[in-house]
Z-matrix of the N, CA and C atoms (Angstrom, degrees):
N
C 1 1.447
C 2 1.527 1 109.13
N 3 1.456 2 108.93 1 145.45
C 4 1.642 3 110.85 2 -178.88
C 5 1.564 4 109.90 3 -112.31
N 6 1.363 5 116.03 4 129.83
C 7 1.201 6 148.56 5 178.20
C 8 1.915 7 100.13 6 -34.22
N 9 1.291 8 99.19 7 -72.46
C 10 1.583 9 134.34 8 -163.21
C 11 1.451 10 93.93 9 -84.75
N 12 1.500 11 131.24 10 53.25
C 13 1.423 12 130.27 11 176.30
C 14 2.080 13 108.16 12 -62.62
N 15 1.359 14 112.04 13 145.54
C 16 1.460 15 106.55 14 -160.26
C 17 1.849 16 86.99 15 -114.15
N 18 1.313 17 117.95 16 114.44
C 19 1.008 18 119.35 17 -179.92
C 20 1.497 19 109.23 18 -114.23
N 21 1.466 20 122.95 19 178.88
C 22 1.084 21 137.07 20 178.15
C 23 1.434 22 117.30 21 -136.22
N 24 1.942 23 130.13 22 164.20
C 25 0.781 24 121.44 23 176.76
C 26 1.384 25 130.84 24 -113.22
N 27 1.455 26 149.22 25 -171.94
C 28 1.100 27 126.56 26 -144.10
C 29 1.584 28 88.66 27 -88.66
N 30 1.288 29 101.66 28 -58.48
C 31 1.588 30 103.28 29 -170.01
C 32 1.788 31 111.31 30 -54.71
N 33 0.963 32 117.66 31 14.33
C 34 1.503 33 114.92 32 -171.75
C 35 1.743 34 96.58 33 -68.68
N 36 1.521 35 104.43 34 162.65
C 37 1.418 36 97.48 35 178.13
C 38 1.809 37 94.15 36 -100.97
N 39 1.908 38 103.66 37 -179.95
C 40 1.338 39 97.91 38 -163.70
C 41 1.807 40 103.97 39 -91.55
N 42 1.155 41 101.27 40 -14.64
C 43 1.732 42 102.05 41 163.59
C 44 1.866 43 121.91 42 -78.32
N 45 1.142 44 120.49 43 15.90
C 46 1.510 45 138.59 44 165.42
C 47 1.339 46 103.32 45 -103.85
N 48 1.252 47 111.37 46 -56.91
C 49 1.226 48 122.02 47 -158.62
C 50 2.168 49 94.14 48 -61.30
N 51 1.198 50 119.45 49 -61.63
C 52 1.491 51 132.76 50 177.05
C 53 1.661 52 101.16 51 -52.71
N 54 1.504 53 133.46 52 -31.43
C 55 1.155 54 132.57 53 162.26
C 56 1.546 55 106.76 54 -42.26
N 57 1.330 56 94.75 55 -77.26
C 58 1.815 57 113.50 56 -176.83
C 59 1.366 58 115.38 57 -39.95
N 60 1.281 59 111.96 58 -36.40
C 61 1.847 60 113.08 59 -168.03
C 62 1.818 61 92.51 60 -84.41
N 63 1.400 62 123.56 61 -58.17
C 64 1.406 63 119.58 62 174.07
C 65 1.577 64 113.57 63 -62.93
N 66 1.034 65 121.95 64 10.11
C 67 1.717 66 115.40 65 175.26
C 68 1.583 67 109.47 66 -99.78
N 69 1.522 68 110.22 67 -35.22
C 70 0.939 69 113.75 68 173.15
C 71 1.859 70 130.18 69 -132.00
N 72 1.140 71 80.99 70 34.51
C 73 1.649 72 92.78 71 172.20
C 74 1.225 73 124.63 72 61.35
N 75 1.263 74 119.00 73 52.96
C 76 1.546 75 118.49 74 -159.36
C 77 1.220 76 113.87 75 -144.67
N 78 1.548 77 141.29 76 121.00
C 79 1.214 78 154.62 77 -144.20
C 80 1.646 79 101.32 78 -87.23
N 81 1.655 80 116.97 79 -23.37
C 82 1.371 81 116.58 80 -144.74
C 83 1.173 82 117.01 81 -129.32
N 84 1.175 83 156.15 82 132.94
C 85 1.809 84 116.18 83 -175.52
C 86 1.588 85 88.85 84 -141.15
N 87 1.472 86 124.19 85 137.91
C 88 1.304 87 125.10 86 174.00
C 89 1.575 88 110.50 87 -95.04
N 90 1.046 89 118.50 88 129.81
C 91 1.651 90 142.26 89 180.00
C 92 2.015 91 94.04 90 -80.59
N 93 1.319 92 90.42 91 114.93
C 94 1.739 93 109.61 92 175.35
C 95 1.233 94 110.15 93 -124.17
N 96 1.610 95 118.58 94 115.72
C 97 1.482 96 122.63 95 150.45
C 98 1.371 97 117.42 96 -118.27
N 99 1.641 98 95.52 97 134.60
C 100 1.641 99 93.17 98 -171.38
C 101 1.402 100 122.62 99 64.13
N 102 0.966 101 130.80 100 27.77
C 103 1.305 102 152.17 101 -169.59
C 104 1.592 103 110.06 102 48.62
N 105 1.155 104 116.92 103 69.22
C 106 1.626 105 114.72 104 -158.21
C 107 1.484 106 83.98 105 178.72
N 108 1.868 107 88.26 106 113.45
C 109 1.461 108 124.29 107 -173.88
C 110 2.025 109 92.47 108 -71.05
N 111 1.746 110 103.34 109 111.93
C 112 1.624 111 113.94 110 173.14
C 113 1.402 112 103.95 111 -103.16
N 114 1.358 113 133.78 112 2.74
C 115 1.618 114 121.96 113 -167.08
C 116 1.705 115 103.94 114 157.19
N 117 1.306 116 104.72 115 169.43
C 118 1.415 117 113.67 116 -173.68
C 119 1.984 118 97.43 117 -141.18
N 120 1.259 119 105.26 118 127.79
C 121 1.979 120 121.29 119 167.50
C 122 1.102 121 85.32 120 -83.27
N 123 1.441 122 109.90 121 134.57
C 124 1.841 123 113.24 122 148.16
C 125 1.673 124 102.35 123 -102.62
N 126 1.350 125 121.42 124 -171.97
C 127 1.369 126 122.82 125 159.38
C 128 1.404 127 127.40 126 -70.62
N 129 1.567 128 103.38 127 -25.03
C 130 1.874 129 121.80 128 -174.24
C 131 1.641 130 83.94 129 -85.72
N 132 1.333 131 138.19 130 -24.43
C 133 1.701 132 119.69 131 168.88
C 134 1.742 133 110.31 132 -37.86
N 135 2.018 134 91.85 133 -73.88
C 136 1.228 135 122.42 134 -150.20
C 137 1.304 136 90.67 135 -53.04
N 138 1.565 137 133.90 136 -49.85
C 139 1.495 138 145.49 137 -157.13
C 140 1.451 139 111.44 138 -40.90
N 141 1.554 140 94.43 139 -66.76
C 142 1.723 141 123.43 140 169.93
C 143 1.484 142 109.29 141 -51.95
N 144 0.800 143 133.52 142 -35.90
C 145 1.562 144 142.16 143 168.67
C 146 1.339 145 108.90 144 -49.92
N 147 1.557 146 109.49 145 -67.02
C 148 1.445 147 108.19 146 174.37
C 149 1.188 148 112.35 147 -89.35
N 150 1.336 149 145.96 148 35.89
C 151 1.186 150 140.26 149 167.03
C 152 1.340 151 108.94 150 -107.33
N 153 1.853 152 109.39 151 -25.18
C 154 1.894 153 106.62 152 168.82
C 155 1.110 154 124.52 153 -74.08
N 156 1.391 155 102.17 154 -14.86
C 157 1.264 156 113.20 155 -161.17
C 158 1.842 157 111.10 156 -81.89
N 159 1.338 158 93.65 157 9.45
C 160 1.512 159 99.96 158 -167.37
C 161 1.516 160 119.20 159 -102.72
């Protein structure tokens, strides 16, 4: 487990959010409001996202 967990926020858009996971190598990203874990992005989210979009 990592100390320095890299979270995101709800209102984030989903092209920040795909920044964050490719900046730092990370399959998973937890959604924080108010410091209170609301949800988790995986990469298979973002994927499907852009895969309707097609």
């Amino acid at each position: 487990m990592k100390r320095d967990v890299i979270t995101i926020d709800p209102q984030a858009t989903i092209p920040a959010a795909l920044r964050l996971m490719v900046k730092h190598d990370i399959g998973r990203l937890p959604v924080v409001d108010n410091g209170r874990l609301v949800g988790i992005v995986t990469r298979s989210d973002l994927m499907l996202y852009y895969y309707n979009l097609v």
